[in-house]
C-alpha positions as CSV (number, residue, x, y, z in Angstrom):
1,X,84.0,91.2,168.0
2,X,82.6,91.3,164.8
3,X,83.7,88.3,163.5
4,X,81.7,86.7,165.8
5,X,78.4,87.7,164.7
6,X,79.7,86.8,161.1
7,X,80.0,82.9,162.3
8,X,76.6,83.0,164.3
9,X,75.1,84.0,160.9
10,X,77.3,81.3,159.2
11,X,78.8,84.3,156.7
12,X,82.4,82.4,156.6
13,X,83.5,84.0,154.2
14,X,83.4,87.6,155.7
15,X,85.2,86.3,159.0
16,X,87.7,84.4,156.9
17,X,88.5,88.6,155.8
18,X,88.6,89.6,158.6
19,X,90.5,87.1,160.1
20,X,92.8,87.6,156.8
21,X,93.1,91.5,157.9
22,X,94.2,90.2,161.8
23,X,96.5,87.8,160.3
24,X,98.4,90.7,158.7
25,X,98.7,93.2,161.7
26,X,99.6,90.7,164.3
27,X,103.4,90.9,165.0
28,X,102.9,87.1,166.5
29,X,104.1,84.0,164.7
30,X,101.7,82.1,167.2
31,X,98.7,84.5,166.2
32,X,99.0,84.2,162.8
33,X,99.3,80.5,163.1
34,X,96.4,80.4,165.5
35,X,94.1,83.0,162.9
36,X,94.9,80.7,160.2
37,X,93.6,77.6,162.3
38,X,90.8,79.1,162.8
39,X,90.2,79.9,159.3
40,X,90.9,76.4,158.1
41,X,87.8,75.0,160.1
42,X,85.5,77.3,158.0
43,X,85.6,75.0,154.9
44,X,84.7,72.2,157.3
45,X,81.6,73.7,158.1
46,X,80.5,74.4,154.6
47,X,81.1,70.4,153.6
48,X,84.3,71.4,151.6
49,X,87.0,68.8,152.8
50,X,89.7,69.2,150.1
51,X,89.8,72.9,150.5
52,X,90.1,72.6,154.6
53,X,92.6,69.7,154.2
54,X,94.8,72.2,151.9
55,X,94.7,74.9,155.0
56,X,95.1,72.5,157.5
57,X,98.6,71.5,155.5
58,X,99.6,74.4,155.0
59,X,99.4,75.5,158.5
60,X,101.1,72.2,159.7
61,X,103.9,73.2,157.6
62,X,104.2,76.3,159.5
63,X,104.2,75.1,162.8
64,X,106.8,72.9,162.2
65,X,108.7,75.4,160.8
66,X,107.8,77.8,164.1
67,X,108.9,74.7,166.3
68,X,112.0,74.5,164.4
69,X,113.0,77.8,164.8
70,X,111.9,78.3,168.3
71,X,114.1,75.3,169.3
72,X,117.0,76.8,167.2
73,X,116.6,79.8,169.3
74,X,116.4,77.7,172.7
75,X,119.5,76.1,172.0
């Protein structure tokens, strides 16, 4: 996979585009949830805390918004 060989050469911010470009064609709440996880722990790496914090929110949002649904649904 191509992203991949972006993070072995530490180019984030190519993998965070391509991961932007999965994101968008997945059909999977989880996948996009899990893409963006992924994405968040970028920032991380680079020593930017405030911007990783922000993604990590905004995917915490989300999942409780997934889990709320789902359980919606299961009932």
């Amino acid at each position: 996979m191509q992203s991949e060989l972006f993070i072995k050469r530490k180019n984030y911010s190519e993998t965070i585009k391509l991961l932007d470009q999965e994101q968008k064609l997945s059909e999977s709440s989880l996948k996009k949830i899990r893409y963006q996880y992924v994405q968040a722990q970028f920032p991380t790496l680079e020593g930017n805390m405030k911007k990783a914090f922000e993604r990590f929110e905004i995917i915490a949002q989300k999942s409780l918004d997934f889990e709320i649904v789902f359980r919606e649904k299961m009932s």
